[in-house]
C-alpha positions in Angstrom: -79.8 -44.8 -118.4 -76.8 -46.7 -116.6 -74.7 -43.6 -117.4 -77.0 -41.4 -116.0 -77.0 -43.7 -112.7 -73.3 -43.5 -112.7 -73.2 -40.0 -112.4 -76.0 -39.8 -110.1 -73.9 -42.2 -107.9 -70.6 -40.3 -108.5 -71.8 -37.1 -107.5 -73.3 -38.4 -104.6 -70.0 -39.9 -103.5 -68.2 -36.6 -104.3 -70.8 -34.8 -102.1 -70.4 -37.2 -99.4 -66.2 -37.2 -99.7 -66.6 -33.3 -99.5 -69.1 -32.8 -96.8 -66.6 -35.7 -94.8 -63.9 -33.2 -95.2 -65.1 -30.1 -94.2 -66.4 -31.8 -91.6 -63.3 -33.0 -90.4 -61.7 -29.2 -91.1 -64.3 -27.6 -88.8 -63.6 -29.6 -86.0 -60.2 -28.1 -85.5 -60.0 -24.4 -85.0 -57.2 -23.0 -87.3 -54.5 -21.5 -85.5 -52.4 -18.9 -86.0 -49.1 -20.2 -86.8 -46.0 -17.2 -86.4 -43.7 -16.5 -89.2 -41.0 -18.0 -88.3 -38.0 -19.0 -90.8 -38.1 -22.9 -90.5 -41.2 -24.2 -91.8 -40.2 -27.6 -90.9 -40.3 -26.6 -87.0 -43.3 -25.1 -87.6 -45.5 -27.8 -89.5 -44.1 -29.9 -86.7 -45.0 -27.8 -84.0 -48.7 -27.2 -85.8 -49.3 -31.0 -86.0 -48.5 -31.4 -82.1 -50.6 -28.9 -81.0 -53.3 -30.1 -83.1 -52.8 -33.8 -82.2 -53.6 -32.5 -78.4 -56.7 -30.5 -79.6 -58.5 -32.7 -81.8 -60.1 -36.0 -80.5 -58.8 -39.3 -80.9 -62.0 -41.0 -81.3 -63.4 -38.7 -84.1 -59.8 -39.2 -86.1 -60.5 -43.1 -85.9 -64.2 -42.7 -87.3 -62.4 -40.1 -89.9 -59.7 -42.9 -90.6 -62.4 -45.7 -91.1 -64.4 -43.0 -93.2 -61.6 -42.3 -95.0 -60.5 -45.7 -95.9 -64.6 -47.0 -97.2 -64.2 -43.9 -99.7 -60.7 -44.7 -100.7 -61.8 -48.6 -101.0 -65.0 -47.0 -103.2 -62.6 -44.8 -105.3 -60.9 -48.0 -106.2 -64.0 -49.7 -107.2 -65.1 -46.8 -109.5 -61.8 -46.3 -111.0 -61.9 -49.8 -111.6 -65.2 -49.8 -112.8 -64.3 -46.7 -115.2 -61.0 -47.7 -116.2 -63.1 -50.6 -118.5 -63.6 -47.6 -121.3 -60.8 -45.6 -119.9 -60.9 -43.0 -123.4 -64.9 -42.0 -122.5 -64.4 -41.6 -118.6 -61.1 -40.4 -118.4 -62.4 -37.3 -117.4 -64.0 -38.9 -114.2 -60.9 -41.0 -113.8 -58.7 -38.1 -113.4 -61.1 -36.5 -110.8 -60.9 -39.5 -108.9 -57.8 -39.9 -109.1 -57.7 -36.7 -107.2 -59.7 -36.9 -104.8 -58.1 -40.5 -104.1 -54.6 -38.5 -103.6 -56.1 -36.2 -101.0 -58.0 -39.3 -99.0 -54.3 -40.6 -98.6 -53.2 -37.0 -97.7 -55.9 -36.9 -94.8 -54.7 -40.7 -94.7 -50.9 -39.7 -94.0 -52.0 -37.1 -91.8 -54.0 -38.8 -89.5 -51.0 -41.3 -89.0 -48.8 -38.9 -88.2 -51.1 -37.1 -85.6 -51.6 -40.8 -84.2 -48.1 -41.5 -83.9 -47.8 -37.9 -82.0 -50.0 -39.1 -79.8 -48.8 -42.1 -78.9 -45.5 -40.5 -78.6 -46.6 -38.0 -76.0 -48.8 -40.4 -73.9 -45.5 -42.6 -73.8 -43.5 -40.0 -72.6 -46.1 -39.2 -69.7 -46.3 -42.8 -68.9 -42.6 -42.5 -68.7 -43.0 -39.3 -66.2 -45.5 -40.6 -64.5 -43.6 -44.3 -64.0 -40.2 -41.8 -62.7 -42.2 -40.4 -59.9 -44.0 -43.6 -59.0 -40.3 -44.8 -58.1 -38.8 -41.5 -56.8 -41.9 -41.5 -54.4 -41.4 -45.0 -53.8 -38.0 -44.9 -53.4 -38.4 -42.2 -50.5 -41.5 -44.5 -49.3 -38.7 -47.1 -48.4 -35.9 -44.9 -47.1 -38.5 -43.3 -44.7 -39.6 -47.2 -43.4 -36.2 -47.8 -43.1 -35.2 -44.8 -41.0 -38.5 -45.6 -39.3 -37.5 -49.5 -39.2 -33.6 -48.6 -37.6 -35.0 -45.7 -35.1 -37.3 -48.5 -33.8 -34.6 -50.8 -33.1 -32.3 -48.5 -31.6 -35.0 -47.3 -29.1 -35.9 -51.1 -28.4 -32.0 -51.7 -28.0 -31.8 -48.9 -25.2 -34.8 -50.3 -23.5 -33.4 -53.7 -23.7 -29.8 -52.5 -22.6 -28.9 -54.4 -19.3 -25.4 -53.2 -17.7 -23.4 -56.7 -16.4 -22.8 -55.4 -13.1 -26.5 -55.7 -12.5 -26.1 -59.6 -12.8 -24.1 -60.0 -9.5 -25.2 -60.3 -5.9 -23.8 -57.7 -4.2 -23.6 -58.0 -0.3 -25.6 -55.3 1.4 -24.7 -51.9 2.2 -24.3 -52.3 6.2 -22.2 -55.1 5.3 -20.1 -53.5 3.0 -19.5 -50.4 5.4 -19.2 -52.6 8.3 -16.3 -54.6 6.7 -14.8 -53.3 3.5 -12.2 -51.0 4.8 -12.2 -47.2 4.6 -10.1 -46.9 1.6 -12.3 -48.7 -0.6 -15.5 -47.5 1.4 -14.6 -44.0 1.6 -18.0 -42.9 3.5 -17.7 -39.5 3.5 -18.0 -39.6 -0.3 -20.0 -42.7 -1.1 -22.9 -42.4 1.5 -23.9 -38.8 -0.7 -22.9 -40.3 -3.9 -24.8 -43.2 -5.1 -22.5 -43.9 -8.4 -19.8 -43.0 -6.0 -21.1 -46.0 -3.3 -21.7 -48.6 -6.5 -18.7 -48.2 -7.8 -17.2 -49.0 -4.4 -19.1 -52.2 -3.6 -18.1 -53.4 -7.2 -14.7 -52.7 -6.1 -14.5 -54.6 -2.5 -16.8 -57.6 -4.4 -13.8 -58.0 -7.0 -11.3 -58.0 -4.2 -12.8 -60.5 -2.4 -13.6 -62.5 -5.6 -9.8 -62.5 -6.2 -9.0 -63.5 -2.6 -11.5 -66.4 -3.1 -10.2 -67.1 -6.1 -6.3 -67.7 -4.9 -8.0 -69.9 -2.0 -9.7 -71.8 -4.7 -6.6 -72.6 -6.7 -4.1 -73.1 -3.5 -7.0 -76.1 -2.4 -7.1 -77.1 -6.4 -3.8 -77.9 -6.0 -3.8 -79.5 -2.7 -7.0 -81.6 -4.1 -4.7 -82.5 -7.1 -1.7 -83.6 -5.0 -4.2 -86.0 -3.0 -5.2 -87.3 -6.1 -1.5 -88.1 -7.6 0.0 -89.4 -4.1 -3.8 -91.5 -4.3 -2.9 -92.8 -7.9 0.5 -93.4 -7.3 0.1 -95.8 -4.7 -2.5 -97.0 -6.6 0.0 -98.2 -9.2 2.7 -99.8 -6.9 -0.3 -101.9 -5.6 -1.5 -102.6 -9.4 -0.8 -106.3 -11.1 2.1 -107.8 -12.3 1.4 -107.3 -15.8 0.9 -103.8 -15.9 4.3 -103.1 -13.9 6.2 -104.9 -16.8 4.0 -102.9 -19.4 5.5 -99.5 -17.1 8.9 -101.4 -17.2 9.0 -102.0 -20.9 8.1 -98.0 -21.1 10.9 -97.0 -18.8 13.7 -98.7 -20.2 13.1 -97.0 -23.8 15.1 -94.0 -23.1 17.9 -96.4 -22.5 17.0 -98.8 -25.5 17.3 -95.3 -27.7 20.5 -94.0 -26.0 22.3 -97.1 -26.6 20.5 -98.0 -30.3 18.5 -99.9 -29.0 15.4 -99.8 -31.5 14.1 -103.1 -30.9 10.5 -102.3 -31.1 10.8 -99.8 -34.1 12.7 -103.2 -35.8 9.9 -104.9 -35.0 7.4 -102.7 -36.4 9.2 -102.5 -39.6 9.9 -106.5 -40.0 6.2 -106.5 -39.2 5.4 -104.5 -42.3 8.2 -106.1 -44.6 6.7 -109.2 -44.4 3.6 -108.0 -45.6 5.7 -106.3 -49.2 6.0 -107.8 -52.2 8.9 -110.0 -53.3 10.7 -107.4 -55.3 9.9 -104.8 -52.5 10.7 -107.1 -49.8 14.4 -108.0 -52.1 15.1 -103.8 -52.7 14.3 -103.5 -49.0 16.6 -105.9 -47.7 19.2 -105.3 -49.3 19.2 -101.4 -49.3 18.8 -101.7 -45.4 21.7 -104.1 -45.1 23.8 -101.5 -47.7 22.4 -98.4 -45.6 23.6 -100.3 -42.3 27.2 -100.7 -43.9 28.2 -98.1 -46.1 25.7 -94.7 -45.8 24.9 -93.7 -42.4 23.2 -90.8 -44.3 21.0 -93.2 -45.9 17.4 -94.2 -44.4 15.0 -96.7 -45.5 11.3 -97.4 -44.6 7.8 -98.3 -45.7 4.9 -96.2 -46.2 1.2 -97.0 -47.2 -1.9 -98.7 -45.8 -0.8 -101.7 -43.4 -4.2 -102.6 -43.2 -5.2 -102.9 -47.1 -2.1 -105.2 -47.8 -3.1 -107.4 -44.8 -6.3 -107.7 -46.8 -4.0 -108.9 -50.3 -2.3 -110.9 -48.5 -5.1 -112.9 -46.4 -6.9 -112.8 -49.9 -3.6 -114.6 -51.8 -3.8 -117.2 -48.9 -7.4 -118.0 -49.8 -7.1 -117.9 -53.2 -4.0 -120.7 -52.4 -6.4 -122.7 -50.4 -9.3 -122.7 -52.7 -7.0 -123.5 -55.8 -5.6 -126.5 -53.7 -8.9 -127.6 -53.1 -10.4 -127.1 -56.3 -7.5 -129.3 -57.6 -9.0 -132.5 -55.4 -12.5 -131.4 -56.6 -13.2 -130.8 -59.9 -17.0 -131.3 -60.3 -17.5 -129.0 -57.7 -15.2 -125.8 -59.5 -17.0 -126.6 -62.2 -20.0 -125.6 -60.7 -18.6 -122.9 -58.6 -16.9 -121.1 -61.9 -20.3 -121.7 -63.6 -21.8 -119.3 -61.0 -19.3 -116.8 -60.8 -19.6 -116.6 -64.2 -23.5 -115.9 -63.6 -22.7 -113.5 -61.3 -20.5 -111.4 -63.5 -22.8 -111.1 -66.1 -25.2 -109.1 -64.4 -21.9 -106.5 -64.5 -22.2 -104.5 -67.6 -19.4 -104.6 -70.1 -17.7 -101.4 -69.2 -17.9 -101.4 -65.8 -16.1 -104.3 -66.5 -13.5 -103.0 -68.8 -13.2 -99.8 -66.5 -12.7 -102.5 -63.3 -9.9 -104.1 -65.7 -8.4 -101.0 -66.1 -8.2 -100.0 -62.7 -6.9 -103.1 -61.5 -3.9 -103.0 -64.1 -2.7 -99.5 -62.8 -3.3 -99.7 -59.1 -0.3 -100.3 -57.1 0.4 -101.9 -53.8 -0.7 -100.3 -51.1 2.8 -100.5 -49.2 5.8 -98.9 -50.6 9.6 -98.6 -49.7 11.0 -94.9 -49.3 14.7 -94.2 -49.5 15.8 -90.6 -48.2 18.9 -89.6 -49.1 20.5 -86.7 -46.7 24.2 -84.8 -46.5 26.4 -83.7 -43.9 25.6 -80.2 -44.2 21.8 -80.8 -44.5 21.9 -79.2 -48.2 18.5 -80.9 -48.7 16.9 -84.5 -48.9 16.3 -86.7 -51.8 13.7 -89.3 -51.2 13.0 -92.0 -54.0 9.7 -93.7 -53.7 9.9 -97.6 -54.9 6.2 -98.6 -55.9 5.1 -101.7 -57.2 2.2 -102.5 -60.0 1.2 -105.8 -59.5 -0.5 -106.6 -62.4 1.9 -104.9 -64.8 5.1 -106.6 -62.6 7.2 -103.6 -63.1 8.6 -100.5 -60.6 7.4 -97.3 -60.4 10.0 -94.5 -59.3 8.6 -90.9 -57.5 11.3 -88.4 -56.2 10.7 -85.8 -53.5 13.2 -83.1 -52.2 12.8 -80.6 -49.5 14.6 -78.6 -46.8 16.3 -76.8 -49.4 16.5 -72.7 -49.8 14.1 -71.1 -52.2 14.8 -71.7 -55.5 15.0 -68.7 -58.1 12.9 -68.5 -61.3 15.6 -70.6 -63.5 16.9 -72.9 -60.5 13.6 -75.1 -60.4 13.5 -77.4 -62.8 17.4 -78.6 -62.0 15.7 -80.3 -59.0 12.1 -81.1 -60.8 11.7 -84.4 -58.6 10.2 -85.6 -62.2 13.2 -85.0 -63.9 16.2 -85.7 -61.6 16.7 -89.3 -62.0 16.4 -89.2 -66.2 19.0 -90.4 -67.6 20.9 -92.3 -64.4 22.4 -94.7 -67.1 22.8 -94.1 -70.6 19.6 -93.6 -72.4 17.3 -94.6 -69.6 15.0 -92.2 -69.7 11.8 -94.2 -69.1 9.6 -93.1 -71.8 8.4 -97.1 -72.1 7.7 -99.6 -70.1 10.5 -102.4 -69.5 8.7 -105.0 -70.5 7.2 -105.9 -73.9 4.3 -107.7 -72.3 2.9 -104.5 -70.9 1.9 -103.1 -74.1 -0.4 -105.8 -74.6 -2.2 -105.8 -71.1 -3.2 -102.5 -72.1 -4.2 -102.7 -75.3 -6.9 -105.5 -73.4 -8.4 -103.1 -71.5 -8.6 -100.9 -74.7 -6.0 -98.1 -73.3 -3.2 -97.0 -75.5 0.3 -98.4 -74.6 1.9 -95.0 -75.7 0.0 -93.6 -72.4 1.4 -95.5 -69.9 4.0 -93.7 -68.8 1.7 -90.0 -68.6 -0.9 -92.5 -66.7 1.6 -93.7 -64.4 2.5 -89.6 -63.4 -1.0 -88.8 -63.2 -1.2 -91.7 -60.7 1.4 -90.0 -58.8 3.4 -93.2 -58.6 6.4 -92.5 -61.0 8.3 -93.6 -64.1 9.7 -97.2 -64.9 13.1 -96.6 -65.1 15.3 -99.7 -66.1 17.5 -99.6 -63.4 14.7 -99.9 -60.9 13.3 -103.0 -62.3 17.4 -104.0 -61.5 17.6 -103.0 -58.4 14.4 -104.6 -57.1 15.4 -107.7 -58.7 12.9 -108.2 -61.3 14.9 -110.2 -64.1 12.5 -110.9 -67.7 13.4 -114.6 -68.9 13.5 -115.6 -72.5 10.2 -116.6 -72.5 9.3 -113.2 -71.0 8.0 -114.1 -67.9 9.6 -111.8 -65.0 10.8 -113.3 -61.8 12.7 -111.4 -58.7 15.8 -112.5 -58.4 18.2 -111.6 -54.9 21.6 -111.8 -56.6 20.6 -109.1 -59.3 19.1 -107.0 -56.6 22.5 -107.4 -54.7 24.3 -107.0 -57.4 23.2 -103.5 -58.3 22.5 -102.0 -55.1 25.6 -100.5 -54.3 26.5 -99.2 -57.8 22.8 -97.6 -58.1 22.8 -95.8 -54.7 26.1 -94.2 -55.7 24.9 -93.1 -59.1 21.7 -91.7 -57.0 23.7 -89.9 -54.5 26.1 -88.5 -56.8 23.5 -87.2 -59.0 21.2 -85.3 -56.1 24.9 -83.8 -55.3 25.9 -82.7 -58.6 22.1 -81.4 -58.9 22.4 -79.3 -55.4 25.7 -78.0 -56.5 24.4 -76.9 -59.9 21.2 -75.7 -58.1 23.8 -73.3 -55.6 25.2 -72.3 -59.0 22.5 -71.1 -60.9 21.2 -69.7 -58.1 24.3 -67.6 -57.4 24.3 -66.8 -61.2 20.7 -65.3 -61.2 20.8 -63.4 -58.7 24.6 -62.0 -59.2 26.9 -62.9 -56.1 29.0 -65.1 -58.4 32.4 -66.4 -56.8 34.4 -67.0 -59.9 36.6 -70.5 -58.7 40.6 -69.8 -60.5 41.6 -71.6 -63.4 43.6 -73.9 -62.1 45.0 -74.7 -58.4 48.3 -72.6 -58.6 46.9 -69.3 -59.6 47.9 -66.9 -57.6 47.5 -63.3 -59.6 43.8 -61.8 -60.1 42.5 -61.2 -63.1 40.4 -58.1 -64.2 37.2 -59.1 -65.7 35.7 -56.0 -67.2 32.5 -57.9 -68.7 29.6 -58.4 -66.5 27.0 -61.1 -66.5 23.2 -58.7 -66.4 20.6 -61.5 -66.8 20.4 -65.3 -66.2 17.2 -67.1 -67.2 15.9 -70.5 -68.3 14.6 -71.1 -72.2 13.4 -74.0 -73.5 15.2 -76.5 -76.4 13.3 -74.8 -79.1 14.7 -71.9 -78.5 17.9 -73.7 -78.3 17.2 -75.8 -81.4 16.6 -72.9 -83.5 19.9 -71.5 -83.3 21.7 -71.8 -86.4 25.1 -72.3 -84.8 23.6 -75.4 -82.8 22.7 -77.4 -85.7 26.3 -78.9 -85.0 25.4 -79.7 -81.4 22.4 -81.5 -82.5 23.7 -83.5 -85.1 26.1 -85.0 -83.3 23.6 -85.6 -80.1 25.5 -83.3 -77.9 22.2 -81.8 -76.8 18.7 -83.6 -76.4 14.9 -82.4 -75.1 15.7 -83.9 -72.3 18.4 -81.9 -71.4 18.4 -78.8 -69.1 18.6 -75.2 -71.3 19.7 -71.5 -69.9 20.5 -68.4 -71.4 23.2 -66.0 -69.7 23.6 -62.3 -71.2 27.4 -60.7 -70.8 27.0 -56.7 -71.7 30.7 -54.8 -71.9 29.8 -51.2 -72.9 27.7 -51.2 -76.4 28.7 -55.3 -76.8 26.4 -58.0 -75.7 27.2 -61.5 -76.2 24.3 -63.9 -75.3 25.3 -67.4 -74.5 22.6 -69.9 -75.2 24.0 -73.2 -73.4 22.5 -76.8 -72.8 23.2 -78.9 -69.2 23.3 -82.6 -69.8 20.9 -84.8 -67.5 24.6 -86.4 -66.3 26.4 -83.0 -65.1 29.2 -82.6 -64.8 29.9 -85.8 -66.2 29.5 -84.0 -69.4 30.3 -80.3 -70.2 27.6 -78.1 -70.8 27.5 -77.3 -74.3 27.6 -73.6 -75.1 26.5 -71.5 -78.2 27.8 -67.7 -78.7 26.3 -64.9 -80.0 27.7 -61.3 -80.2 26.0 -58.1 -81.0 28.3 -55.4 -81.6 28.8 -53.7 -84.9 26.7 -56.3 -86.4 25.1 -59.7 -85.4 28.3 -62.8 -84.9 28.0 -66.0 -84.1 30.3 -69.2 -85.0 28.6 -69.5 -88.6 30.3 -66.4 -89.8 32.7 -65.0 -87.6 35.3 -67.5 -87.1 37.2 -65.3 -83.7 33.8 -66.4 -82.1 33.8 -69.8 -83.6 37.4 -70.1 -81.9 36.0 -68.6 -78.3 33.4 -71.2 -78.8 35.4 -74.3 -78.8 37.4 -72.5 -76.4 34.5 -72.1 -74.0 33.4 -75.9 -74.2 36.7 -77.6 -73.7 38.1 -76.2 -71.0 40.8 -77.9 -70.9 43.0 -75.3 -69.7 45.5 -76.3 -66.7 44.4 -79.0 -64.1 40.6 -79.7 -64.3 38.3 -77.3 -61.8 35.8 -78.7 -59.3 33.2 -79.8 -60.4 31.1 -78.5 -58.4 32.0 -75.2 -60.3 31.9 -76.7 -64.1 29.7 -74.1 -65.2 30.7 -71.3 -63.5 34.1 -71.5 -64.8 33.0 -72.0 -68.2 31.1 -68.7 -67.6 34.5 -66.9 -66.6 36.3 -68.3 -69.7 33.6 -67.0 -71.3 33.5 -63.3 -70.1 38.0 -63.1 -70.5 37.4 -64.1 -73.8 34.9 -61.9 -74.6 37.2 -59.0 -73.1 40.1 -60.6 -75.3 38.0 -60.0 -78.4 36.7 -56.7 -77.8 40.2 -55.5 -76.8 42.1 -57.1 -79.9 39.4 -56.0 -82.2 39.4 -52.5 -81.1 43.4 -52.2 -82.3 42.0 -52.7 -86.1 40.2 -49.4 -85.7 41.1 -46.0 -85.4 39.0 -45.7 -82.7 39.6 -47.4 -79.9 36.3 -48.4 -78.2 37.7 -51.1 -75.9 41.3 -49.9 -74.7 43.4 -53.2 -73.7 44.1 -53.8 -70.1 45.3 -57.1 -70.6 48.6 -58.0 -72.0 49.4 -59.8 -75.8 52.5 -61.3 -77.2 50.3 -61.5 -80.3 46.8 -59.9 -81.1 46.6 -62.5 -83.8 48.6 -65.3 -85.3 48.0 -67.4 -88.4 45.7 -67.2 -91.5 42.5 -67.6 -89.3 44.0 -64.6 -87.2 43.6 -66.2 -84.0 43.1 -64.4 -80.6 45.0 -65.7 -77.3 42.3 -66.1 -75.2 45.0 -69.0 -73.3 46.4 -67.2 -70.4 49.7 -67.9 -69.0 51.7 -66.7 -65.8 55.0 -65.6 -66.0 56.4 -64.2 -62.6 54.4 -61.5 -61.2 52.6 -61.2 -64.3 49.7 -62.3 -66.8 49.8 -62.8 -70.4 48.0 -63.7 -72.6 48.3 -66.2 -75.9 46.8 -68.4 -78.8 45.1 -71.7 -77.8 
């Protein structure tokens, strides 16, 4: 009985799953598809064309149909697949009919996706002419909008002549004369008559205007004469005030500056001690020796009035609080109230400000030449709190410098290194490094905080000349003998530094851009010398490059050369040799040579490590010793002729231990070498009307 309902059921299903499907097949006329070769084009094209023939709404109820039967199949094979060896029959049929439901399934995704497709690609159409037609929408209001204006502009248009009162035309014929009136024209011609009135109004306006200025000026001659004899009948006091003015022509022409003195004694009282001590003294040593020499203050006259009228109260109250002591106990216990409502770092940050600010008034010592080749001016600024000296350098009025010429007058730089080893990488004074670590800043920092600041480095010899001498104890006091002491000696070092640095500034900038005036050898040459090397480049490196050299390991053990130094690198090309010349300018040039490292290129890679001709040219190179001393003012550029002879010499004697000759000689040799090392003569001698040439 239960099998017999199955069946029953199961063949009711199948009825219903069949009549569902023809049902859904007689919907959609068949069409006639064309033979064509790709059947893959052609199912596709079939399935478009149906998608826009069949109904949407019928393939949903199909897809909902579709899916209850599938859902049903499930459930029967389910059911069946308890005793799957009696109904396996019935499962098989199911099976297929479940495999065509997700064919019609499949299908009626990918008609759905057809659609969707195509209705997004109208929306898309549709969405392009919305904005084409809106776009032309806006250009028309535009053209609309601008047509509007312009026609509103041309109504609105007012010519300027229009604005002025014209006399009347009677008028204007009975007295403008006939060559501006020219009636026979103007009374037919209307633009003709305008145009004429406009003309006789601007030459009477011009007429009225010259009588306008000739009264002006009258008016203003009234008025002086008036105020003159105004001031002859004025007070006493303003006549000596008029006085006072008139004689400072004369004051000036016979150096006179009484009132500039005053001005500056004004502000030196208001400077520091060790401010006040440099000042003095340098203006004393600037009166006596160095006419070239100027000295004054800068900074904010008003602020250090404040420091000092606060000093003076602080005095008073300190005396006072000495001869009361109950009472500072009580006025300390509210201060102390009041800065705790401060928060701990604005504290610390106020701490910290204090330490690094300077004074607000600072001395300013300009250092100038006869042949105005530029000004050095050395700013002297004072840190209260720290109790040291700050030095800042400017220069100006010189010629532009070239790409390797700037940093030989760096203001930063140019004072490193005045004495030996005063560089000013730390402060002078031990104290200092506990101030800051206080405030919770790192003492290694003080210097880069000082140049951020702007107000310089704490070089020892400024602490000197300013007079600031540390005791035992380490307390720091300003002493006027050590400030007089050092002046002169440190304003000579300073001025013969900012010369040596202009020189070697000229220099470099000769060398870099190629007018070089080699100087002689020595004062008694007299016969030229070929040079038949040629410096091509001139440029600055760094002392890395330097450093990695291997032929300057020497230089640096010995401390020849430091980071502080100044580094170049000059190429001399003769033909196919190049010989680059890596060298190293001390902070105190010319007091020291420049130290110089070779390296040729020219059948093969030479330097003083393995070719020892080179090692010779070298030593050559830096010792100049040749003769009397040059200038130095020309130090380097000397070296850098030693360097290009010997350089010929080499390339000429090396060329004879070849068959060919690369480098003919064009300078005389009594000996292209001499000795075991086979030395070159790079020494040259005169002899009469001639040059020769021989070993060091």
């Amino acid at each position: 009985m239960v099998k017999q309902e199955s069946s029953e059921k199961e063949s009711s299903d199948k009825k219903r799953r069949r009549t569902t499907t023809s049902s859904s097949s007689s919907d959609v006329t068949p069409l006639k598809v064309p033979k064509e070769e790709n059947v893959y084009m052609n199912a596709i094209k079939f399935e478009e064309h149906e998608a826009t023939k069949r109904s949407a709404e019928k393939d949903s109820k199909l897809y909902h149909q579709t899916c209850e039967d599938l859902r049903k199949i499930f459930a029967d094979v389910y059911a069946l697949k308890k005793d799957p060896e009696k109904n396996k029959a019935e499962i098989a049929e199911k099976r297929v009919d479940g495999s065509m439901m997700v064919v019609l399934l499949k299908k009626l995704n990918r008609l759905d996706k057809l659609r969707v497709r195509s209705g997004r690609d109208a929306l898309h159409r549709e969405k392009l002419n919305v904005d084409s037609n809106r776009l032309q929408l806006q250009n028309l209001l535009y053209e609309a909008d601008h047509l509007k204006r312009e026609v509103q502009r041309c109504y609105q248009f007012k010519s300027q002549d229009e604005d002025i009162d014209l006399v009347s035309v009677e008028e204007f014929y009975e007295k403008a004369p006939e060559s501006i009136s020219r009636p026979d024209k103007t009374k037919t011609d209307e633009h003709a008559r305008r145009l004429a009135r406009l003309e006789w109004e601007l030459q009477q306006r011009k007429e009225l205007t010259a009588l306008y200025k000739d009264l002006q000026a009258s008016t203003e001659q009234v008025a002086e004469d008036i105020s003159n004899k105004a001031a002859r009948l004025a007070s006493l006091a303003p006549r000596l005030q008029s006085l006072l003015k008139a004689t400072r022509p004369l004051q000036e022409a016979l150096e006179m500056n009484e009132e500039k003195e005053w001005e500056i004694h004004r502000l030196a009282r208001l400077l520091p001690r060790p401010l006040y001590l440099f000042f003095a003294n340098a203006q004393g040593y600037a009166d006596a020796c160095d006419k070239y020499m100027t000295v004054t203050i800068d900074g904010d006259e008003e602020e250090a009035k404040q420091i000092e009228d606060l000093a003076k109260e602080l005095q008073s109250q300190h005396e006072s609080d000495d001869n009361a002591g109950d009472s500072d106990n009580e006025e300390n216990e509210g201060k102390s109230h009041h800065r705790g409502r401060l928060s701990k770092s604005a504290l610390l940050e106020r701490k910290r400000a204090n330490l690094l600010k300077p004074h607000p008034l600072r001395v300013v010592v300009s250092f100038s030449t006869k042949n105005d080749a530029g000004t050095l001016s050395v700013i002297f600024n004072y840190i209260p709190e720290l109790g040291i000296i700050a030095i800042r350098c400017k220069t100006k009025e010189l010629p532009s410098a070239g790409v390797s010429a700037g940093d030989v007058i760096n203001p930063r730089h140019i004072l490193n290194e005045l004495y030996p080893d005063d560089f000013a990488t730390e402060s002078p004074l031990k104290r200092n490094k506990f101030q800051l670590e206080a405030v919770g800043l790192e003492p290694g920092r003080l210097i880069a905080m000082l140049v951020e600041k702007k107000l310089g480095k704490p070089y020892g010899w400024a602490q000197r000349v300013c007079g600031l001498e540390v005791n035992p104890n380490g307390d720091v006091k300003a002493s006027d003998e050590l400030s007089m002491n050092s002046m002169s000696m440190i304003i000579r070092q300073i001025r013969s530094r900012w010369a040596s640095r202009v020189a070697l500034f000229k220099q470099i900038i000769a060398l870099e851009s190629g007018n070089i005036a080699f100087p002689k050898n020595h004062p008694n040459e007299k016969i030229p010398v070929r040079i038949s090397s040629r410096l091509t480049s001139w440029i600055a490196t760094t002392y890395h490059d330097f450093g990695t050299l291997p032929s300057a390991a020497k230089f640096l053990e010995e401390r020849l050369v430091s980071e502080n130094d100044l580094f170049f690198q000059a190429t001399i090309v003769r033909d196919a040799a190049k010989m680059i010349c890596s060298l190293a300018v001390g902070c105190d040039f010319p007091a020291q040579l420049p130290v110089w490292v070779l390296r040729l290129t020219w059948n093969g890679q030479h330097d003083a490590t393995n070719n020892p001709a080179l090692r010779e040219m070298e030593f050559w190179v830096n010792s100049l010793d040749e003769g009397s001393q040059p200038r130095k003012a020309c130090i380097l550029v000397s070296q850098l002729r030693r360097a290009m002879l010997s350089l010929d010499i080499l390339l000429e004697t090396e060329s004879t231990m070849h068959a060919k000759i690369d480098f003919p000689a064009e300078k005389t040799f009594l000996k292209a070498f001499r000795g075991k090392q086979r030395s070159r003569p790079y020494r040259m001698i005169e002899n009469g009307g001639g040059v020769f040439y021989t070993q060091i």
